[in-house]
C-alpha positions as CSV (number, residue, x, y, z in Angstrom):
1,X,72.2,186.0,20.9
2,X,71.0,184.8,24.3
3,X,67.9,186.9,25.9
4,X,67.1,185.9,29.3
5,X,63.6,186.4,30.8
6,X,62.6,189.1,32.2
7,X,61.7,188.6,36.6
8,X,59.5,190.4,38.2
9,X,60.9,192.0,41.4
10,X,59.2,190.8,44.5
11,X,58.4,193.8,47.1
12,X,58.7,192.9,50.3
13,X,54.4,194.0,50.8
14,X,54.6,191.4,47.9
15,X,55.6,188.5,50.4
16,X,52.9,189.9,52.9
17,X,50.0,189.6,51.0
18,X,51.3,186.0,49.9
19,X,51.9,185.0,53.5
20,X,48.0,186.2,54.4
21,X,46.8,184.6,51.2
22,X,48.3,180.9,52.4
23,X,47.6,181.7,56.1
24,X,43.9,182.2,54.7
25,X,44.1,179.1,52.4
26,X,45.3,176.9,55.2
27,X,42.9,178.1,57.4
28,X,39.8,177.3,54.6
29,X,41.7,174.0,54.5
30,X,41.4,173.4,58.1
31,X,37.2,173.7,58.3
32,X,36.8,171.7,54.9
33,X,38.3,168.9,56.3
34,X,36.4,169.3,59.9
35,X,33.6,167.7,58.9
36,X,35.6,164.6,56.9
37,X,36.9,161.7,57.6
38,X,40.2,162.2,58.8
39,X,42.5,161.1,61.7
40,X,42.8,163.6,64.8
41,X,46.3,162.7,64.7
42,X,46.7,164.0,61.3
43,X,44.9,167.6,61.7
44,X,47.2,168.2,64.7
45,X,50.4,167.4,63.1
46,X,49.1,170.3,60.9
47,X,49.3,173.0,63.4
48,X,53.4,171.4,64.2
49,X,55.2,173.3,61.6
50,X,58.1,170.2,61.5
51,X,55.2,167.9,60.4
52,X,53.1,169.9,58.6
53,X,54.9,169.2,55.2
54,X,54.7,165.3,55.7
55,X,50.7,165.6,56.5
56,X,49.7,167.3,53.7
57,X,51.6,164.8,51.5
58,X,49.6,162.1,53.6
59,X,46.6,164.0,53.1
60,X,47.8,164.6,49.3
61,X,47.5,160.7,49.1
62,X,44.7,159.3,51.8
63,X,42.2,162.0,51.3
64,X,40.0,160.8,48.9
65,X,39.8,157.0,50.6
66,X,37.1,157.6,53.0
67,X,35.4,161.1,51.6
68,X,35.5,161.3,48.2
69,X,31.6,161.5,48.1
70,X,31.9,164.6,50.4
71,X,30.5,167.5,49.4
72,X,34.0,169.5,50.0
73,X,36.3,166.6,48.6
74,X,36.9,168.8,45.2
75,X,37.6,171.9,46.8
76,X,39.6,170.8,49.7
77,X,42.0,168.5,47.1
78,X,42.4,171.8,45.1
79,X,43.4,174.0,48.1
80,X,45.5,171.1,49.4
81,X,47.7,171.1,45.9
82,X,48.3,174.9,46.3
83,X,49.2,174.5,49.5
84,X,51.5,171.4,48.6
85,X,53.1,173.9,46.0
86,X,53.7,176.7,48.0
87,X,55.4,174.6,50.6
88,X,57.4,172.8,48.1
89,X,59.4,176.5,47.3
């Protein structure tokens, strides 16, 4: 006998509070990495939603070169892997 898994249904306030959950997180994201090392060029291609996707995985592999001893550097790489899995989805 097969059982499949039960799936929660998603409400559609469900996918609201999500969507102001990663605006919030990307936002965070944003002012952590204000005060680090990181090319201009970089944090604007983060407001272009067509290259947004390809800077965090450059940021996913570049941030901790110049600011691993910042203060932020843990926080900021955790926030950047949620975002990197939410936008993988």
């Amino acid at each position: 006998m097969r059982v499949t898994a039960v799936v929660g249904m998603m409400r559609s306030s469900d996918r609201d509070e999500r969507g102001d959950a990663e605006r919030k997180r990307f936002e965070l994201f944003l002012k952590l990495i204000e005060g680090m090392n990181v090319p201009e060029m970089r944090i604007e291609s983060l407001h272009d939603i067509n290259t947004q996707r390809s800077s965090l995985r450059w940021l996913d592999r570049n941030l901790g070169v110049r600011n691993s001893n910042h203060k932020d550097f843990q926080r900021a790489r955790n926030i950047l892997n949620l975002l990197l899995k939410n936008r993988n989805r």
